[in-house]
N, C-alpha and C positions, 0 to 999 in steps of 0.2 A: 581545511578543504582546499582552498588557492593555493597554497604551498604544496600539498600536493599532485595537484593538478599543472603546477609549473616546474616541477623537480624535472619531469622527465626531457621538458622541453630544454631545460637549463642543462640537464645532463647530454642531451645530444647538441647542443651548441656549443659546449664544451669541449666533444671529442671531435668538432667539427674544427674547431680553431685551435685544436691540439695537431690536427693534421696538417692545416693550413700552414703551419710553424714547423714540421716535421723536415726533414731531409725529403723524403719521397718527394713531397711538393714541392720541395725547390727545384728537385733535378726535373721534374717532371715541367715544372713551368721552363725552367732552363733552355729545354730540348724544343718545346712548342716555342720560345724566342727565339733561339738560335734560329730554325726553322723557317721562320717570318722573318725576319731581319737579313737575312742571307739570300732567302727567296724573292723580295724584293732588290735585291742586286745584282742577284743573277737567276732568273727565272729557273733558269736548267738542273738548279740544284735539288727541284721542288719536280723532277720527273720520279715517275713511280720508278724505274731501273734504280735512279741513285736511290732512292730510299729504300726500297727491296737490297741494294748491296751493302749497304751500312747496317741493315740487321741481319740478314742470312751471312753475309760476309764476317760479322762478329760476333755469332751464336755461343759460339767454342768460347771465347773469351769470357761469356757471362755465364756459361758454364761453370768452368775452371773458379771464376771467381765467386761462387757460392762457395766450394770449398773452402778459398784463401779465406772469406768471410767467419766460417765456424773456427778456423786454426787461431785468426785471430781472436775471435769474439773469445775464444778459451785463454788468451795471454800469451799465446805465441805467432810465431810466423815460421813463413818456407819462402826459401828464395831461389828452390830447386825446381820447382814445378815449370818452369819453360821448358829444361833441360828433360827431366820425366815427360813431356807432352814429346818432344820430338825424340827422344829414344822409343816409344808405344806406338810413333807414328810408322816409324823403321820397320819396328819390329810386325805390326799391323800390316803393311804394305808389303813385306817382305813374305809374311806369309801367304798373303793371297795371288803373287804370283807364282808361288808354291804349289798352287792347287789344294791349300787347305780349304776343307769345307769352310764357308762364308761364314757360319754359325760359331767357328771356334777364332776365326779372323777377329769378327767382332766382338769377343768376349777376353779374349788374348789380352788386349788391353787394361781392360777391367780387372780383371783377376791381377793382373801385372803390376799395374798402377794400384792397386788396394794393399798389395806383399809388400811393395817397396814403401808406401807412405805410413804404412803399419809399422816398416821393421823402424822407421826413424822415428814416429810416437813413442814407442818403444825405447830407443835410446833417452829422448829425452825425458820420458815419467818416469821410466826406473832408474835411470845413472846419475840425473836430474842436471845434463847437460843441455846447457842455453839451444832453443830452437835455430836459430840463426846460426852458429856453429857449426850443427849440426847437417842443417840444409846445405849450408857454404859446402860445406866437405860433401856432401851427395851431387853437389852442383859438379864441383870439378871432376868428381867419378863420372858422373852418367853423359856429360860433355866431352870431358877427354878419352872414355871408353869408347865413345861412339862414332868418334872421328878415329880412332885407333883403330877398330873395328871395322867401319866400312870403309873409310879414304874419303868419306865426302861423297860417295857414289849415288846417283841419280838412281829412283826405281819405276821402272817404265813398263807399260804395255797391261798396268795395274787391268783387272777382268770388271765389264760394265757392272757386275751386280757388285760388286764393292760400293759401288757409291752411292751408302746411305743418304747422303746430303743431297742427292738430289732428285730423292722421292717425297712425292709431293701427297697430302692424304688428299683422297676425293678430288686428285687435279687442283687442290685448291691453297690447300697450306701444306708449305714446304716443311719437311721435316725437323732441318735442326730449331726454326722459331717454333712447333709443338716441343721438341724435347726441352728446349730453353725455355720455355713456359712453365711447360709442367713439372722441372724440376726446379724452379723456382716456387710457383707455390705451395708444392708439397714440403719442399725446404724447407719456407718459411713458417706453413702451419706446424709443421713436426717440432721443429726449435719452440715455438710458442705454446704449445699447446703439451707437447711431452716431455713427462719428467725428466728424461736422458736430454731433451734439447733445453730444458731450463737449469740442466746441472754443469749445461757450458755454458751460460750466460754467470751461473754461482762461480764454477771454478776460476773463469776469470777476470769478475768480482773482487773474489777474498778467495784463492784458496782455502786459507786456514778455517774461517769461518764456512767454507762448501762442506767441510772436512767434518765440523763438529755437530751440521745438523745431516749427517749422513751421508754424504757425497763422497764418492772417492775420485778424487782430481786424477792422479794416475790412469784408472780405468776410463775416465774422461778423455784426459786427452789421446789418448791408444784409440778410443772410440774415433776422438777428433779425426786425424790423422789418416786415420783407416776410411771412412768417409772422406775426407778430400780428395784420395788417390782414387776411391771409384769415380768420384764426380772430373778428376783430371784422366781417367780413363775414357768418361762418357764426352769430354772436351777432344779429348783426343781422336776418337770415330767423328764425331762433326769437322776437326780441321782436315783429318788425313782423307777421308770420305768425298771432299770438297774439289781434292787437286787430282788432275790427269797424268802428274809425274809427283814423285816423293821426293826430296833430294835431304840424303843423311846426316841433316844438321840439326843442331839448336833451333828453332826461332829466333829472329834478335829481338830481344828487350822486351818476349813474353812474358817472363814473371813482372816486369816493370807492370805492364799494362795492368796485370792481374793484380797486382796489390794495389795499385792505384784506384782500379774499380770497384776494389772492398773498400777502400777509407774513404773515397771522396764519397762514396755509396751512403757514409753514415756510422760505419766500424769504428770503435775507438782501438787507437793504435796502443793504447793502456788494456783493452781487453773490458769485458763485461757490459761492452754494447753495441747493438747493431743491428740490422736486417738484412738479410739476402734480396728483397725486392729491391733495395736501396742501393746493392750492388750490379745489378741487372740493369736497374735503369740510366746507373753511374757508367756503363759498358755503352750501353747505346750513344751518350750524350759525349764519351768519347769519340768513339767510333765515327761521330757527326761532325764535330768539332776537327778532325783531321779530314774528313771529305769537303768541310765549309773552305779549310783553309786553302784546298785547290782552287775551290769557285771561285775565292774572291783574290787570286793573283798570288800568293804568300806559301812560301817554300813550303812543302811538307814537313820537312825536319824540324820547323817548329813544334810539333806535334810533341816534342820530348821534353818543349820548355814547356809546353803546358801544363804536361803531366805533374812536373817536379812542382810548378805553384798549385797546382789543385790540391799537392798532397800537404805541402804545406799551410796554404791558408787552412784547411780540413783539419789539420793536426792542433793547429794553434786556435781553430774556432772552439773545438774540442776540449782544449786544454781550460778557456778562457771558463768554459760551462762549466766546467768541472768545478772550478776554484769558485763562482759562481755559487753554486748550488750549496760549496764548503761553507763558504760565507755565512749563505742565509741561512744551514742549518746550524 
């Protein structure tokens, strides 16, 4: 009867100090330290503007990076998606000073971004050409197309109702932190809780072994892929949405960002682990971490040495579990 009556208690102390030890909660304590520790050296940093621009300002990024999160969690990667975000932003912009209805403006994207991330899942499940490869060469496509294409030209005079980003529901909450919200948690339950988002945690896993209790990896990662490019679609309305001019470039060192806020988020860069919340919250804590560095005196461009040691210690914490876990089992 005691043992029963303490099972339950044992069992939620359990998932209480499972979480405690999680990635979420590091990042999540991270960002409330950084926070305090910076706010205390420079009060200014801890104004509601700066923290209102460090999340609505990098909405789009924790967007995109739920995607990058599923590509990898399946065993691959894309290092095209900067390149795709600011070809959709073009293409998005351009239309709507076209006078295309607003309704196909903002879907342009989507459909755009899902054809193109599709056609490249596609290359790599059927021809079973390396993701990386694969991306690389869409990279140089959709960056060299673009500058070929427009000259680098500026798109101006974009029409007020374009700009989703900066409708606010109920006067209260700004749009892209609802979209970035909500498509995170739908993210993360849909991966957890459905068989199609637990057969990208199996595919990459063990392909072989996805394969032989019923999985098909191929139609996984086509699903992957296809999925990233709408969610780099829905990144792409919150970046272009945001600015009063468009100018027909790349982003620089978007995919950086983006892959960084899937690994450090918790994604293993081996594949078959991770969370989309842990990526969102890896987005923000960047995103804070390059506003701290202005408050506290220290060049921005440090921002690019962070990234490369978050991905690193991230990789090698990662790796160490792993061998870990081999050990003990």
């Amino acid at each position: 009867m005691s043992t029963l009556a303490i099972s339950p208690a044992q069992s939620g102390d359990g998932r209480a100090l499972r979480w405690l030890a999680s990635q979420e909660a590091l990042l999540s304590f991270a960002i409330v330290l950084i926070a305090v520790l910076v706010g205390l050296y420079n009060p200014r940093f801890l104004a509601t503007r700066n923290l209102t621009d460090i999340v609505l300002g990098n909405a789009y990024v924790a967007v995109a990076a739920i995607g990058m999160s599923l590509v990898i969690v399946s065993g691959n990667i894309d290092i095209s998606v900067g390149s795709l975000i600011g070809v959709l932003a073009t293409i998005s912009g351009s239309l709507a000073v076209a006078g295309v209805p607003m309704v196909l403006v903002w879907l342009t994207p989507l459909v755009v971004g899902v054809l193109v991330m599709a056609l490249q899942g596609a290359v790599v499940a059927y021809l079973r050409i390396p993701s990386i490869v694969v991306t690389l060469g869409m990279l140089s496509i959709l960056k060299g197309g673009l500058i070929s294409v427009t000259g680098g030209r500026w798109i101006t005079d974009l029409p007020q109702a374009f700009h989703l980003a900066d409708i606010e529901l109920f006067g209260l909450l700004p749009m892209p932190v609802l979209i970035m919200v909500t498509a995170t948690i739908l993210a993360a339950l849909w991966m957890r809780y459905s068989a199609s988002g637990r057969a990208i945690y199996a595919t990459g896993g063990n392909a072989e072994a996805a394969r032989l209790c019923g999985v098909s990896p191929r139609r996984t990662v086509l699903m992957v892929f296809a999925l990233h490019g709408l969610f780099a679609g829905i990144a792409t309305l919150l970046f272009a949405t945001q600015l009063k001019v468009i100018q027909s470039t790349v982003p620089p060192n978007l995919e950086l960002t983006v892959i960084t806020a899937a690994v450090v988020g918790g994604v293993s860069i081996l594949g078959g682990v991770g969370t989309v919340i842990g990526s969102t919250l890896a987005t923000i804590l960047i995103a804070e971490i390059a506003s701290a560095l202005v408050f506290i005196n220290v060049s921005p461009y440090w921002i690019h040495a962070v990234q490369g040691g978050l991905i690193l210690v991230t990789v090698i914490a990662d790796i160490l579990r792993r061998r870990r876990r081999q050990v003990g089992g």
